[in-house]
C-alpha positions in Angstrom: -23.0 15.7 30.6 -22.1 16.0 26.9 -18.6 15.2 27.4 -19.8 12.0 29.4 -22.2 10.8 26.9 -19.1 11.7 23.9 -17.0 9.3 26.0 -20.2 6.3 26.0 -20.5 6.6 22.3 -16.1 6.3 21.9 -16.5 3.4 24.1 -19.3 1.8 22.5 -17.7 2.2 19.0 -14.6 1.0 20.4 -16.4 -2.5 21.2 -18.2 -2.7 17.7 -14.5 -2.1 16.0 -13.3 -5.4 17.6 -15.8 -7.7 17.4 -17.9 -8.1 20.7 -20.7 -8.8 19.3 -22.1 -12.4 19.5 -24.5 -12.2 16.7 -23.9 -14.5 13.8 -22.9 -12.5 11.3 -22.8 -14.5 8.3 -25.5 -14.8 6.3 -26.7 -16.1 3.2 -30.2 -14.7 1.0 -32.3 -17.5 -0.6 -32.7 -17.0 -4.3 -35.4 -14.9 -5.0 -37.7 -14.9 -8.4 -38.8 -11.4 -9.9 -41.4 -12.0 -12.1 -44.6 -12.5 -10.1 -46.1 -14.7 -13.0 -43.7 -17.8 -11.4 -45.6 -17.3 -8.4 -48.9 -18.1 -10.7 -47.5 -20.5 -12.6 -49.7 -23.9 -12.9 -48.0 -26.7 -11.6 -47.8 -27.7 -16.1 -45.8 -24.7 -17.2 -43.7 -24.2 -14.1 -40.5 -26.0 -16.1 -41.0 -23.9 -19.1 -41.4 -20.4 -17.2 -38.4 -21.4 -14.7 -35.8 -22.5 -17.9 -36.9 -18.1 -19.1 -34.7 -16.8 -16.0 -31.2 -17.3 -14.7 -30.3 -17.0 -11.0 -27.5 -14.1 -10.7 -25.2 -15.3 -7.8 -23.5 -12.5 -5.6 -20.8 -13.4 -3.4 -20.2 -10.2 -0.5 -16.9 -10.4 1.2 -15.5 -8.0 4.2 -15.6 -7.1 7.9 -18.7 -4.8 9.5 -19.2 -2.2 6.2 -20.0 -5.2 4.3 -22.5 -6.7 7.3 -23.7 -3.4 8.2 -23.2 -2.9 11.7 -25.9 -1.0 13.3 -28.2 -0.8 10.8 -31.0 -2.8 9.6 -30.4 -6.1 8.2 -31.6 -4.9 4.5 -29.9 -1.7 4.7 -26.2 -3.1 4.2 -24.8 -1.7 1.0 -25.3 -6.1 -0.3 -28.5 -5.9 -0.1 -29.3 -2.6 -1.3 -27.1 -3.2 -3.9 -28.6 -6.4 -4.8 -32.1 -4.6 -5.4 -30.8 -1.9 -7.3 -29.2 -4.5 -10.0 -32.3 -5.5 -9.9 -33.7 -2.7 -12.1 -31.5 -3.7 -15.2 -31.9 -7.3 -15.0 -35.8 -7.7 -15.1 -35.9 -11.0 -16.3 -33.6 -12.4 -13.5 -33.3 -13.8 -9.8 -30.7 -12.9 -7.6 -29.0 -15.0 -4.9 -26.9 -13.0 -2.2 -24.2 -14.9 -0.1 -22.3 -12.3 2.5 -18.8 -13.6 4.4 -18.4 -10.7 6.8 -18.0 -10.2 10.3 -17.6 -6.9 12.5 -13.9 -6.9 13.8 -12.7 -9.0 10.8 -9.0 -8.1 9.8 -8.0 -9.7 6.3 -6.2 -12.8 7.8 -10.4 -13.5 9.8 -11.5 -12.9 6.5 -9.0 -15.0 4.7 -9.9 -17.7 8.2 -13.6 -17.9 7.1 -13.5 -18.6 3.3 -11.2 -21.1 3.7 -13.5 -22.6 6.3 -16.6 -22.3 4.2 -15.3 -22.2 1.4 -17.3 -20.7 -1.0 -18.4 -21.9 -4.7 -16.4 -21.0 -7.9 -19.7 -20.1 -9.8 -20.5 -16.1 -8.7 -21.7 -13.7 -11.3 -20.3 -10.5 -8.8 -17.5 -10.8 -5.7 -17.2 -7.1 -3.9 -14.8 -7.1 -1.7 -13.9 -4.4 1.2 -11.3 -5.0 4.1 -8.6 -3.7 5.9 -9.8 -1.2 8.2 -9.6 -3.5 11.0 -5.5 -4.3 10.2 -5.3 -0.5 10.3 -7.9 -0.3 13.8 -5.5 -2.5 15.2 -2.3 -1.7 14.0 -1.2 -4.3 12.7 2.3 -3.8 10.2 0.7 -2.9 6.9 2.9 -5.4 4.6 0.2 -7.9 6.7 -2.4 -6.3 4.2 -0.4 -5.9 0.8 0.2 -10.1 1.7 -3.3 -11.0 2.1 -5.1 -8.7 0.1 -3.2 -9.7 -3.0 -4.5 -13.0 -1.6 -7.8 -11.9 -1.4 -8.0 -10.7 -4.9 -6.7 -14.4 -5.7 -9.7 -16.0 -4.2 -12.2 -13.5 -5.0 -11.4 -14.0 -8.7 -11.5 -17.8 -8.3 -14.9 -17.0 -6.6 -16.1 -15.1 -9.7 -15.6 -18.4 -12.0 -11.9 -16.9 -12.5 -13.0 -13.7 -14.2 -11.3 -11.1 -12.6 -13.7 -8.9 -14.6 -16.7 -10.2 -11.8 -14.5 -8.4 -9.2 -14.7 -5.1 -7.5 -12.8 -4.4 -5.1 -14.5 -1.1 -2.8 -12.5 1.3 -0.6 -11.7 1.7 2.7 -14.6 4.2 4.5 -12.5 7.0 6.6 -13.8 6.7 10.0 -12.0 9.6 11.2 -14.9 11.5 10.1 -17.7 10.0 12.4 -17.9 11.0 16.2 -15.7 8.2 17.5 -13.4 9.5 14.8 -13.1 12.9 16.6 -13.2 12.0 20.3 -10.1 9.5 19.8 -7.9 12.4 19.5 -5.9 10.8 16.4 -7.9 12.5 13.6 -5.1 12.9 10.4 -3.1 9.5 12.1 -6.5 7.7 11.4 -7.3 9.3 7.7 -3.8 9.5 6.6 -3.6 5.3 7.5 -7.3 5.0 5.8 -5.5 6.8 2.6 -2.0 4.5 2.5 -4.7 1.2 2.4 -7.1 2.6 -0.5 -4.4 4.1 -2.5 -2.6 0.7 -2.2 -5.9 -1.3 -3.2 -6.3 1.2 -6.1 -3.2 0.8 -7.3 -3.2 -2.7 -7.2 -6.3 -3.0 -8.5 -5.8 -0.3 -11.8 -2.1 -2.4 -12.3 -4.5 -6.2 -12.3 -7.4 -4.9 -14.4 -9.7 -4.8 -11.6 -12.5 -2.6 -10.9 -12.2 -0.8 -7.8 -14.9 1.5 -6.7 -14.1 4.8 -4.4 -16.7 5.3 -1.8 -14.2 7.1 0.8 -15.0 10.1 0.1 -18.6 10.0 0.6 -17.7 8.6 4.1 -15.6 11.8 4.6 -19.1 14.2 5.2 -19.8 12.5 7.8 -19.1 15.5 10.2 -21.0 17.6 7.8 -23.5 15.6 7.5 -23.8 13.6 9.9 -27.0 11.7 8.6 -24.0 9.5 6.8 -23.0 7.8 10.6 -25.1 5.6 12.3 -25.8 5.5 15.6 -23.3 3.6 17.4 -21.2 7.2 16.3 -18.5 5.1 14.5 -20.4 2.9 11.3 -22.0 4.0 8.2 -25.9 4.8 8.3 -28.7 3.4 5.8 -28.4 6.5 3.7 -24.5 6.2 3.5 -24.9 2.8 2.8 -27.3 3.9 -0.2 -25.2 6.5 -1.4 -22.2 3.6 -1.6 -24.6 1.6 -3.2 -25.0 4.2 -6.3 -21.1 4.4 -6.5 -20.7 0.9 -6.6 -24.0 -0.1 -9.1 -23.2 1.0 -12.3 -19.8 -0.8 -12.1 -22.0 -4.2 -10.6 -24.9 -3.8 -13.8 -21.5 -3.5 -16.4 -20.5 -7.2 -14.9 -23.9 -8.2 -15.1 -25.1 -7.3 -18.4 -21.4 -8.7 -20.2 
């Protein structure tokens, strides 16, 4: 019986890795104000509060670690992230756009912005892709192409500050369940490594920020309240641990 319900969860994780789910998975939050006094403001004074606060735009750009697969829709690293920034910039709103889809390689991702085509005027682009070139091996001088691409638009994105950018690793799914039944456990985190030490790289050599959160994905099997339940994706508290990795980089860009 265990090793039949081991086998479910491989297969179900399988699925999620190449995109079978129909849900849309793009989605876009509404600016949202901070100060509850707006919310009391008389219909007089409303132009005069509203010109006091500045709309922080964040633009979220990957595959199913930046849409959170099989977790809540406010427990993606975005979101949680957005709320945290939130704490240092008081007297602001936020507005969170996220580009993502579960399955997405860099050439989907690289598909969907051109396609939507998304403003030039971001305060913050994070960006976090690849691991579904390496999923579905697919030659890696496909990702040193479009990632350098990536960075390209992402800094356009970020009103062509590079400084708005931060690129965020790879997680290493070789430490989750799915990780250990598919039999290909140091093939899987030795590819994970060769795409974040490329992104690093790139990313120290361009003057980009570039935020490790691999290694928090890697106790996963020793703690395995870091994978959610589909046995394969990060959980709500990974996703918040992420979150403070990626933060104080995020308020830096923020308060410039």
């Amino acid at each position: 019986m265990k090793n039949q319900i081991l086998i479910a969860v491989a297969v179900f994780a399988n699925c999620l890795f190449t995109a079978c789910s129909s849900e849309n998975q793009i989605t876009e939050k509404k600016p949202t104000f901070l100060n509850e006094n707006i919310a009391n403001t008389t219909p007089n004074s409303i132009d005069k509060v509203i010109t006091r606060y500045h709309t922080l735009k964040y633009l979220a750009l990957g595959d199913s670690y930046t849409i959170g697969q099989s977790v809540c829709e406010t427990c993606k690293f975005p979101e949680q992230l957005q709320e945290a920034l939130r704490n240092t910039n008081t007297e602001n709103n936020f507005s969170l756009k996220v580009i993502a889809r579960t399955g997405w390689t860099t050439n989907d991702l690289i598909n969907a912005i051109d396609v939507q085509n998304p403003a030039t005027n971001y305060d913050l682009v994070t960006l976090l892709i690849g691991v579904n070139n390496q999923f579905q091996n697919i030659d890696f001088a496909v990702y040193e192409k479009e990632f350098s691409y990536l960075i390209d638009r992402s800094i356009a994105y970020a009103k062509g500050n590079k400084a708005n950018v931060i690129v965020i690793s790879i997680p290493d799914y070789a430490y989750t369940p799915y990780g250990q039944l598919s039999g290909k456990f140091d093939t899987i985190s030795a590819e994970i490594s060769l795409y974040n030490a490329y992104a690093k790289k790139y990313c120290d050599e361009n003057g980009i920020a570039f935020s490790n959160i691999t290694t928090i994905s890697q106790n996963g099997l020793t703690n395995p309240s870091l994978v959610a339940i589909d046995g394969l994706h990060p959980s709500e508290t990974a996703y918040t641990l992420f979150t403070q990795s990626i933060a104080p980089k995020a308020a830096v860009i923020l308060n410039q």
